[in-house]
C-alpha positions in Angstrom: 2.4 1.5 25.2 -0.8 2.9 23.2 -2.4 1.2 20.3 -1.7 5.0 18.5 2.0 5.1 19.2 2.9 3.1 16.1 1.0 6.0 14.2 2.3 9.3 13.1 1.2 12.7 11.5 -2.4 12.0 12.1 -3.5 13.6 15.8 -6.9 15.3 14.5 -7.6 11.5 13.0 -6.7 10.1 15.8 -8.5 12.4 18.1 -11.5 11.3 16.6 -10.7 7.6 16.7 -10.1 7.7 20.4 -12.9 9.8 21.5 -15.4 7.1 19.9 -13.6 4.1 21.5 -13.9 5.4 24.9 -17.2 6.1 24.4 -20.6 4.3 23.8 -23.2 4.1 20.8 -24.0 7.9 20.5 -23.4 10.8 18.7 -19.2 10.5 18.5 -19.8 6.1 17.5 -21.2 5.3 14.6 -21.2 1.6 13.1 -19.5 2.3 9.6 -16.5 4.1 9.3 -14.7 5.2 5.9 -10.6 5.9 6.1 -9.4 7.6 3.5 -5.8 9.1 2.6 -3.2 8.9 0.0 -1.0 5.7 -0.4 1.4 5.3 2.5 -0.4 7.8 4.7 -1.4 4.9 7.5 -4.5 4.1 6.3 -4.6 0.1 7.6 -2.4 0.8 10.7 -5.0 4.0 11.8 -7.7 1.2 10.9 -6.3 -1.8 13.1 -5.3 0.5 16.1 -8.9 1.6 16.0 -9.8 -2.0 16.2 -7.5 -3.0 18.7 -8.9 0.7 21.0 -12.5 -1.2 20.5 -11.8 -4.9 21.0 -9.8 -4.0 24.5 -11.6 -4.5 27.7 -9.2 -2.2 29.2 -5.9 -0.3 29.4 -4.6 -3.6 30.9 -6.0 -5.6 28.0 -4.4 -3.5 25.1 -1.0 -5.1 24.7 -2.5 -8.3 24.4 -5.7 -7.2 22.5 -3.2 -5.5 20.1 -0.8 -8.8 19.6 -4.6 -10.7 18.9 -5.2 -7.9 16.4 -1.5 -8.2 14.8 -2.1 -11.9 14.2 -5.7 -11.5 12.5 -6.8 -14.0 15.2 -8.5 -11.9 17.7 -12.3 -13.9 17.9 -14.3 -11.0 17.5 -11.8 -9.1 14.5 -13.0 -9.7 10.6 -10.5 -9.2 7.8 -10.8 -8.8 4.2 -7.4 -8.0 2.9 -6.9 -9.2 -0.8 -4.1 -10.6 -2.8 -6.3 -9.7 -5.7 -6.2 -7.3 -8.1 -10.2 -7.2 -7.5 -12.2 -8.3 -4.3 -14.4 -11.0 -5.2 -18.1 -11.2 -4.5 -17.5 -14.3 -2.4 -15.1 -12.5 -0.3 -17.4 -10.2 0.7 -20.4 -12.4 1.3 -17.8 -14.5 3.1 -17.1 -11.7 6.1 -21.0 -9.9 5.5 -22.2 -13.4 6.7 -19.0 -13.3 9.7 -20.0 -9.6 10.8 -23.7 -10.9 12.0 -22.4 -12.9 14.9 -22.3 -11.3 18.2 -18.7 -10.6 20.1 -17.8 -13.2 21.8 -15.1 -11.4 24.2 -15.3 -7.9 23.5 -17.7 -5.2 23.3 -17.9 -5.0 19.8 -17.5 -7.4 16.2 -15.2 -5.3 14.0 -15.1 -5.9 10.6 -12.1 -4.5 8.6 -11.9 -4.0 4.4 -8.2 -3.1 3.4 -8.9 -1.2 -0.2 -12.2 -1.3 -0.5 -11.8 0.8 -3.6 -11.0 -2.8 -5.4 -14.7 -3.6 -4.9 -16.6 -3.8 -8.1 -20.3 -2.5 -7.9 -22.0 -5.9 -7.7 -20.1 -6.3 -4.8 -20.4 -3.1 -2.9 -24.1 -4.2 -3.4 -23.5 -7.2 -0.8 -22.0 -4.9 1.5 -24.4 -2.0 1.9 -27.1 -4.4 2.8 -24.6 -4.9 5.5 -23.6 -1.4 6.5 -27.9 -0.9 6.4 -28.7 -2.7 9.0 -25.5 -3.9 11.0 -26.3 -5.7 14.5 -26.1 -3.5 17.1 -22.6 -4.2 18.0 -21.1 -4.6 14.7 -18.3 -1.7 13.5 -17.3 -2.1 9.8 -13.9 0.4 9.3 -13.4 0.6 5.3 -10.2 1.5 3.9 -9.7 3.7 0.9 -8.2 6.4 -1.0 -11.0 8.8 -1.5 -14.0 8.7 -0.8 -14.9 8.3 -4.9 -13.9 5.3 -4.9 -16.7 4.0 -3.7 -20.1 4.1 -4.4 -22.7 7.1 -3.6 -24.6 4.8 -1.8 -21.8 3.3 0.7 -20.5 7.0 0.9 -24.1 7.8 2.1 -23.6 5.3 5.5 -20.3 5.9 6.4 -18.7 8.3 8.7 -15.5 9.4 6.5 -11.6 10.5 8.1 -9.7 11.2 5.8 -6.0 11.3 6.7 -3.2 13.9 5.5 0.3 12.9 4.1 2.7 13.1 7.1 5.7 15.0 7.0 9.1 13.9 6.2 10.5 14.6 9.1 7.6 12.7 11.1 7.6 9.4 9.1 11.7 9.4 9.7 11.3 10.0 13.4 9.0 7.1 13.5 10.9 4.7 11.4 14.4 5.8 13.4 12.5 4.9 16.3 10.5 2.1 15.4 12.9 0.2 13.3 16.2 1.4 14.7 17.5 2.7 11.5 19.9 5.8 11.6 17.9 8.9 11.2 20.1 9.9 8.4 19.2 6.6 6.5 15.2 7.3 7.8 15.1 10.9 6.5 16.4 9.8 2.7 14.2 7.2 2.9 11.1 9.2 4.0 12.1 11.7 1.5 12.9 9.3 -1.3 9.5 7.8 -0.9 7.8 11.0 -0.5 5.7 9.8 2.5 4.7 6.4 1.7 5.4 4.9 5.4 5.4 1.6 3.9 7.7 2.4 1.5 9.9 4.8 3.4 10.1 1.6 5.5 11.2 -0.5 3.0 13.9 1.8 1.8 15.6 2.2 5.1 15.8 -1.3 6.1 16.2 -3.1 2.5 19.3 -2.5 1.0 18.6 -4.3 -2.1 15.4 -2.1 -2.6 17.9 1.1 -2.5 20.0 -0.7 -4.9 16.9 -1.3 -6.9 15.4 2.0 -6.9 19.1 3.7 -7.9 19.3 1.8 -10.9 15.8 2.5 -11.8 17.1 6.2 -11.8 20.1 5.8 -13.4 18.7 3.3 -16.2 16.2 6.7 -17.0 18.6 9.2 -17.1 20.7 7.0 -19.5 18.6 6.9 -22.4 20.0 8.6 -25.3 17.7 6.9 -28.2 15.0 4.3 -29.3 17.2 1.6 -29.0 17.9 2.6 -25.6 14.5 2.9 -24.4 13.7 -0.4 -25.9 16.5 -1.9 -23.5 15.7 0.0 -21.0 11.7 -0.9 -20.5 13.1 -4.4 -20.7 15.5 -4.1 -17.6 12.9 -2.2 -15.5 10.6 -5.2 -15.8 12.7 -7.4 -15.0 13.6 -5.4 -11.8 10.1 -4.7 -11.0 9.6 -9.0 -11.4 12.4 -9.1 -8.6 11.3 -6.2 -6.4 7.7 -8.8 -6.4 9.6 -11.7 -6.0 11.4 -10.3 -3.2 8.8 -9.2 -1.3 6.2 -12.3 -1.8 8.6 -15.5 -2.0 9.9 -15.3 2.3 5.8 -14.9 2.6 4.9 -17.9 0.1 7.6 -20.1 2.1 6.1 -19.1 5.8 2.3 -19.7 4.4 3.1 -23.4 2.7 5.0 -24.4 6.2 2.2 -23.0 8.3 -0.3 -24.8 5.8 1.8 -27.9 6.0 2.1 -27.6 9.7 -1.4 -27.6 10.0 -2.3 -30.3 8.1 0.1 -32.9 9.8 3.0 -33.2 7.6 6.3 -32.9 7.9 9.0 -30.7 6.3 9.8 -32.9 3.2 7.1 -35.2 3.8 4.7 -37.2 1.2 1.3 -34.6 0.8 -1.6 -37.9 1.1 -3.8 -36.9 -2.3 -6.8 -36.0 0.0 -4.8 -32.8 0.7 -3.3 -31.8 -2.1 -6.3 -29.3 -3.1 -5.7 -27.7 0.0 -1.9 -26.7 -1.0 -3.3 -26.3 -4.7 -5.7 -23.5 -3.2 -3.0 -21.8 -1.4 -0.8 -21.8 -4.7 -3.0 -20.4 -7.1 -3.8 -17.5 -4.3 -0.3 -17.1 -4.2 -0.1 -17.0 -8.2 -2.6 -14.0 -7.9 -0.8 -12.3 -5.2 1.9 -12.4 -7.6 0.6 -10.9 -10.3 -1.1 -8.0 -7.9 2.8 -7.9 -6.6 4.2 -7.2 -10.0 1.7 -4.5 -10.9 2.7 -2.7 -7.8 6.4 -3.1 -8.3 6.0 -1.6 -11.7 3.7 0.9 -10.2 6.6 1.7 -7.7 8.6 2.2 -11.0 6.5 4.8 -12.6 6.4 6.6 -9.3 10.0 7.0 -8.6 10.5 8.2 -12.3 8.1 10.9 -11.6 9.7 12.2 -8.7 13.0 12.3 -10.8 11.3 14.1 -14.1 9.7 16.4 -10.9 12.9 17.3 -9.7 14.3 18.0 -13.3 11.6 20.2 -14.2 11.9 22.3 -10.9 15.5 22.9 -11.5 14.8 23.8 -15.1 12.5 26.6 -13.7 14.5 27.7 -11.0 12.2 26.8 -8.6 14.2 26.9 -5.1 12.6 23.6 -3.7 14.1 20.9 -2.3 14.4 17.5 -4.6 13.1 14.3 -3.6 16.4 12.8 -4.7 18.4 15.1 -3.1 21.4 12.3 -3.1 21.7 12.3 -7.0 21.9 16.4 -7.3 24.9 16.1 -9.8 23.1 13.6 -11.7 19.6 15.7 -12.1 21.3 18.9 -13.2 22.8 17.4 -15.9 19.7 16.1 -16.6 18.3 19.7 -16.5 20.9 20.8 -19.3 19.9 18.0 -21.8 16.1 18.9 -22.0 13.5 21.6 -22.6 11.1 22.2 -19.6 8.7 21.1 -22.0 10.2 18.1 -23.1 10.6 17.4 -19.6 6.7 18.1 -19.1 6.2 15.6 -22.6 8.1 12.4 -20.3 6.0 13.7 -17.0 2.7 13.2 -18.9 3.9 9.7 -20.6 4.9 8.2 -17.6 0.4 9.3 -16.3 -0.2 7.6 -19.5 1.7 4.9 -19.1 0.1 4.5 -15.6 -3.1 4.7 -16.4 -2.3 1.9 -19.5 -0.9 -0.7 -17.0 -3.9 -0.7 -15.2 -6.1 -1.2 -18.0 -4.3 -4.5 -18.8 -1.9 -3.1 -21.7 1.0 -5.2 -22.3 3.6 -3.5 -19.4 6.5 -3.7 -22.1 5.3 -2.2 -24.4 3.2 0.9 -22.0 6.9 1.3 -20.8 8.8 1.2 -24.1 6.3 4.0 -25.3 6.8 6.3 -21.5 10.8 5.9 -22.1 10.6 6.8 -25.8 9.6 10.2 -24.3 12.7 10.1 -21.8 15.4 10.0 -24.4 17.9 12.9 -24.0 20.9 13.8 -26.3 23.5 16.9 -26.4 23.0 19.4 -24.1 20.8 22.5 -24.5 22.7 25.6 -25.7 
């Protein structure tokens, strides 16, 4: 099997990739490498099958190299992946100080930043010293989604791929195949999540994050007044706090039993106070995972209502293109008959605003008590 097969909709990317693994240091290798793409396009998987193609001594190395790589404990394989809403300074240092070692097995160090765009400009500082004058075989491979997320400087020693949004029909083959889900089930799925492989992922193989994602829906398209709304922003955060809790509690269990595990004690046994920071540590990064969890859950939210107030507008215009929830057809052109296209055009731009207040620390009730105000639909249009 090849480190690229687990990819999909990206062949010039991957082109590119391949052709400067197999190489040497010349002009197709470079040391600092910028992926870019929109959410769910395969941004970390193109990243860590690049590092598995350079850490491999060989085609009969790969499966192994790639299980290494899988882990995070391949020797000569650097990760910063965050569970904060920011990267820290310290983090950075941390894997700058890490990158100057020489390989130890392989042929190159590779150094990997998962959203890199979380980097605050006092810390991209520590890394461009880096990515200026890496040892000779150090590879840094920066994930983002645009190159204007980071800073001029950076973008000035990087050697950028950007990736395109795969196709619907791609990202179902590859979860149908992948994950053994019925295509049917994969193509709703890849539609539903417009792309997001992650997501798309999710949906086909999580039936309660279906369940979730219809009531989001139907919660919208059942708001007839304030009163309503009010209710309504109430409900969604609470099942955006369970889509977080869902995803990060079997992960917070598997971490505190490895921790424990390592550390000598057994399940249900005494921690000795010595340790106890240790498990403290691990809790408060687990606290701030959380919190990163629930923005993206609500974020998730925002997203899926968008692709419903899409699909109203589109019918409202008489568009001819297919909706993203194709499954609830009934349900949107009623919708389309209870709303103006520009009232529909009004909830559109709350729900941006809303966005765009959530990540500026507003209070998430009340940014999403304001977006459903907007959403409020009564008699029918004549």
């Amino acid at each position: 099997m090849s480190v690229w097969d687990e990819l999909t909709g990206q062949a010039e990317a991957i082109a590119v990739f391949e052709a400067a693994a197999a190489g040497t240091i010349d002009s197709s290798m470079t040391h600092s490498w910028l992926v870019t793409g929109p959410p769910g396009s395969g941004r970390s998987n193109l990243a860590y099958a690049f590092a598995t193609a350079l850490l491999s001594k060989g085609p009969d190395d790969d499966e192994a190299t790639a299980r290494q790589v899988a882990a995070r404990t391949h020797p000569d394989l650097g990760v910063l992946s965050t569970e904060r809403v920011i990267i820290s300074i310290d983090e950075v240092r941390h894997l700058v100080t890490s990158s100057q070692f020489s390989p130890s097995v392989g042929r190159y160090r590779v150094m990997v930043i998962e959203d890199a765009d979380r980097m605050s400009e006092r810390t991209s500082n520590v890394l461009l010293k880096a990515l200026e004058e890496p040892p000779p075989r150090t590879v840094w491979i920066l994930c983002a989604p645009s190159e204007a997320d980071l800073i001029p400087t950076i973008r000035s020693r990087v050697r950028s791929v950007r990736l395109r949004v795969p196709g619907i029909d791609e990202v179902a083959e590859l979860i149908s195949r992948r994950d053994g889900v019925d295509l049917a089930i994969a193509t709703r799925a890849a539609r539903e999540a417009q792309s997001h492989i992650g997501m798309a992922h999710r949906l086909a193989t999580n039936e309660d994050a279906r369940a979730r994602r219809e009531q989001t829906l139907a919660i919208a398209l059942g708001i007839r007044s304030v009163g309503d709304a009010v209710r309504a922003a109430a409900t969604l955060l609470q099942i955006a706090g369970d889509d977080a809790k869902a995803i990060t509690e079997e992960r917070d269990a598997e971490e505190r039993a490895s921790t424990l595990r390592s550390l000598g004690i057994e399940p249900g046994g005494t921690i000795p106070p010595a340790l106890r920071g240790q498990l403290k540590n691990l809790e408060e990064d687990q606290k701030r995972r959380a919190t990163r969890s629930l923005r993206d859950g609500l974020d998730r939210i925002m997203v899926d209502l968008l692709s419903l107030y899409r699909d109203v507008l589109l019918l409202q215009l008489g568009a001819g293109i297919e909706p993203i929830n194709l499954s609830i057809t009934p349900e949107l052109e009623r919708a389309r008959d209870q709303a103006t296209p520009a009232q529909t055009l009004a909830t559109l731009d709350a729900i941006a605003t809303a966005r765009r207040r959530i990540d500026g620390n507003v209070s998430p009730a009340l940014a999403l008590e304001a977006m459903l105000i907007s959403a409020a639909r009564k008699d029918p249009v004549r």
